[in-house]
N, C-alpha and C positions, 0 to 999 in steps of 0.2 A: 429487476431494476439494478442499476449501476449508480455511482457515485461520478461525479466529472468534473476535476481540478486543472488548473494550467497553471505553468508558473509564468511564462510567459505570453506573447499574443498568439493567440489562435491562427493558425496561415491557413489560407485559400486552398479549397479542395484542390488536387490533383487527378485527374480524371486516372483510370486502373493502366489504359490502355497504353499512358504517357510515361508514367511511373519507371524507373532507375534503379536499381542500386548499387553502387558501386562500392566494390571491396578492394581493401590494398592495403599497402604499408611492409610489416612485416611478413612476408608470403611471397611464395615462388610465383604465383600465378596470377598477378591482381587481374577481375573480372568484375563484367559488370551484369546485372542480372535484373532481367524484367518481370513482372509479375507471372506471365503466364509459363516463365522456362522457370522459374523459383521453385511453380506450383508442379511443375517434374520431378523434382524430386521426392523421396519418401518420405509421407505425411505421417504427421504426430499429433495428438489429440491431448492437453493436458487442462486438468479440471482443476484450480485454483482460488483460492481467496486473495482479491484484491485492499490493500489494506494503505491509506494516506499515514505518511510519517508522525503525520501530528494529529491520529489519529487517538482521543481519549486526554491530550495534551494539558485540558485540564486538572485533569487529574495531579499533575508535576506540583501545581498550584496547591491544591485541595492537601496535599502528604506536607508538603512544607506550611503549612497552615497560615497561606497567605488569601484564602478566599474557600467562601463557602462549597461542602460539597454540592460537583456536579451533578444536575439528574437529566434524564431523559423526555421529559413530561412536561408540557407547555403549561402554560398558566391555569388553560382552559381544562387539561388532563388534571390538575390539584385540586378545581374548585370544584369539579364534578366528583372526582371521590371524597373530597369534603364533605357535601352534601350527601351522600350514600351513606358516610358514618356515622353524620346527623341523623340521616332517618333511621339507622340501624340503632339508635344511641351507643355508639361505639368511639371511643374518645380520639385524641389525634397525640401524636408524638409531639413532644417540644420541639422536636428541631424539625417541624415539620418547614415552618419557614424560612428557614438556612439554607434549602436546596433552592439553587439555580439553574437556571434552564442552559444545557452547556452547546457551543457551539462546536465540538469538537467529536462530539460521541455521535456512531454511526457511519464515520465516511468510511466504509468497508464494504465488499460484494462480493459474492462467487459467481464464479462462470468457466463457461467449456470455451479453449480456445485451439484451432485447428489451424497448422502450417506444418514446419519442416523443424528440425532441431538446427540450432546454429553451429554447432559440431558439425552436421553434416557437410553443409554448406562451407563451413572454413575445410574443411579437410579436404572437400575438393579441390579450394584455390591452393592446398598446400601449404599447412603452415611451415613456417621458420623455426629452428629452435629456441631462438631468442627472444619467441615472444613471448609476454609477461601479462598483458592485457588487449581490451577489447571496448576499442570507443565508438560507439553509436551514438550519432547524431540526426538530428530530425531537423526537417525545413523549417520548422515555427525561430522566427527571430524573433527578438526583443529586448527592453531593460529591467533588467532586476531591480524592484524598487528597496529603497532602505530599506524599508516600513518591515521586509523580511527578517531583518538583519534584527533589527528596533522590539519587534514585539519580542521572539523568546528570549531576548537578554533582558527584556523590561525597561529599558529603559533608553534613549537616544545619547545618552553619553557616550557610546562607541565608537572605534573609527568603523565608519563604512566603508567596504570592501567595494570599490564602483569597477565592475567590468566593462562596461557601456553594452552595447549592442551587440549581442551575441545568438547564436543559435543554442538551443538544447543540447546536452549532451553528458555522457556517465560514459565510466569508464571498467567493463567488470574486471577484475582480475581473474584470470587465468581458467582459473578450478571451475568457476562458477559458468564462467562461458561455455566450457564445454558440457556442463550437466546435461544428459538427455533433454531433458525435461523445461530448459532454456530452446525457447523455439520463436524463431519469426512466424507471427499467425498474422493470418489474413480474412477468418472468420472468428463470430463470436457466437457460442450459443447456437451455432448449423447456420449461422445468416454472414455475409459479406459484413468485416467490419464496417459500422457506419464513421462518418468523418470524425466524428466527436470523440472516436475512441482508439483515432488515427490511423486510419485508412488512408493508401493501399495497406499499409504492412506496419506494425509493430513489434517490440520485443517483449515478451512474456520472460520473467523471471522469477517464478513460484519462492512462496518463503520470503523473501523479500519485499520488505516497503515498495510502493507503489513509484515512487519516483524512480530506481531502475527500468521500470516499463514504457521505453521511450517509444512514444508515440511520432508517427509521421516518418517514419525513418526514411534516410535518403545515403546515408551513406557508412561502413564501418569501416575501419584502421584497425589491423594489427600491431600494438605497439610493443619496444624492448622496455617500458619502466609506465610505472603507474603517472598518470600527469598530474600538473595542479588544478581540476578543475572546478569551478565557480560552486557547480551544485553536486561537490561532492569535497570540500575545502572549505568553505566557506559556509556553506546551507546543505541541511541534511547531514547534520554530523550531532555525536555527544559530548558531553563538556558540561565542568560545572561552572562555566562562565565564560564569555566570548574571549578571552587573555586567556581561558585553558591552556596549556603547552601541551597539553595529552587531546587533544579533539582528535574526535575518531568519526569514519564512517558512518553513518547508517544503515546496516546491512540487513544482515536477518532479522525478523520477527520474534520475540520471543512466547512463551505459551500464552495464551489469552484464553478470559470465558469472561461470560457475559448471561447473569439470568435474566431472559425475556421477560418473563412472566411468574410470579407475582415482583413486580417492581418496588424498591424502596420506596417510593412514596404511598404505596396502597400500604403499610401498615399504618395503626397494626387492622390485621385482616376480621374479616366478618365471621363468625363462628361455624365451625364445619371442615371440609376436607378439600385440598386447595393442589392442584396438579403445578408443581417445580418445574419451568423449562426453560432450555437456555442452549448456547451456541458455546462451544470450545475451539479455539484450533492453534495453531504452531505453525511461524515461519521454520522450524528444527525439523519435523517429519510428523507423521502420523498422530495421530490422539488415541490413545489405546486402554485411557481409562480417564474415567472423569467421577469425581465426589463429591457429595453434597451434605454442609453443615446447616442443622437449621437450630442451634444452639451453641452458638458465636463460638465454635470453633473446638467445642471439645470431645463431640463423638462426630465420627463422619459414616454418612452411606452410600455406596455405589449406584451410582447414577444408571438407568437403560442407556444407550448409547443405538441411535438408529443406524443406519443403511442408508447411504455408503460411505464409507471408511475407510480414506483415500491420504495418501501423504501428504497432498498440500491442500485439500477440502476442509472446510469446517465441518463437525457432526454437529 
């Protein structure tokens, strides 16, 4: 399974056979390239977690102690182990009531995605020395609604930043463009991307928030300086308040984990021996050790860690 967000309208498939892309800007050699001369070149295979910026977002809330902690567990997932503790006569925590059902936790996925590295590809058309960045754009147009801008600042006292009608678009700096591991893919998982996850061709960029993964691509620019762009100036950045003067990027991921199983809400648990599982991973690189406190943080123990154990995978 996958997760599937748009910030803009969804555009009308493009049949494979139609499909464009055209390269230029900063570069000796601007070229245009179709999917099946793309698929000539030498393929790359890179196994990643897909992760929404505003993924856990609740949380931001939950630290600043302006709303109940978030849980994972619908109404129906509380009243049934309720009931289980009832019958067990096993009591319930006070604050069992306080958790809310978050709409933020979960939009994350892994998958195998198969194309070309974008290094390869710029280095054929011949970079420039002068360039600095790398803007990919996708055919989806549309308007940015306030309501973006409105919700993480809290409030609609702000000035809205109105672009009007624009296409998609991120701009990676430099380093990150060339990572191997930055690849135009065309499959997901051994299957032809489908439309929904922007097909013909999209940009994979491991480590990184999901919004760098532009979908639908149609066209990239080599550029001499970072631009101002909408979703990446404006939305998708950090700051402790939209008048921030320091807003930054959204770029890499940092460490994350997540125990699957037993959930906060299943305390306290049923008497007996109860198996700890959970998801780790890193927009930085590998996960190379993971631990686990099960007395609020004052002795820890070394977690098993399964197979496979891959730089931008979760274990």
């Amino acid at each position: 399974m996958s997760f599937i967000t748009a910030q803009l309208d969804i555009p009308e498939p493009v049949y494979p056979d139609d499909w464009v892309l055209s390269i230029g800007g900063q570069m000796e050699r601007p070229i245009q390239l179709t999917l099946e001369e793309l698929q000539k070149f030498p393929g790359r295979t890179v196994r990643a977690v897909t992760e929404c910026a505003g993924n856990d977002s609740d949380f931001f809330d939950y630290e600043q102690e302006r709303k109940p902690k978030p849980s994972r567990a619908s109404k129906s997932d509380h009243d049934a182990m309720s009931k289980l503790r009832e019958k067990h006569s096993v009591g319930t925590t006070e604050d069992s009531d306080l958790y809310i059902e978050s709409s933020t936790m979960g939009v994350l996925s892994s998958g195998e995605f198969t194309g070309v590295s974008l290094r390869t590809v710029l280095e054929k058309a011949g970079l420039n020395s002068s360039a600095v960045s790398i803007r990919a754009e996708d055919f989806d147009t549309g308007w940015p609604s306030a309501v973006t801008q409105y919700r993480p600042a809290g409030t609609t006292g702000v000035d809205y930043v109105d672009p009007g009608i624009i296409n998609y678009d991120k701009s990676l700096p430099l380093y990150k463009a060339l990572d191997p591991d930055t690849i135009l893919a065309w499959a997901h998982n051994g299957e032809y991307l489908r439309h929904l996850h922007g097909a013909p061709v999209r940009l994979i960029v491991p480590g990184w928030s999901g919004n760098w993964w532009v979908r639908w691509l149609q066209e990239i620019e080599v550029m001499d300086h970072m631009p101002g762009l909408y979703h990446q100036t404006h939305y998708f950045v950090y700051g402790d308040s939209q008048d921030d003067p320091n807003l930054t990027m959204l770029t890499a991921l940092g460490v994350k984990s997540i125990i699957t199983d037993p959930r906060d809400e299943d305390s306290p648990l049923l008497r007996g021996s109860h198996a700890v599982r959970g998801l780790a991973w890193s927009g930085q690189g590998r996960i190379e050790r993971v631990e686990i406190s099960i007395d609020g943080g004052e002795t820890w123990t070394d977690a098993h860690i399964e197979e496979p154990r891959e730089k931008w995978l979760w274990v």
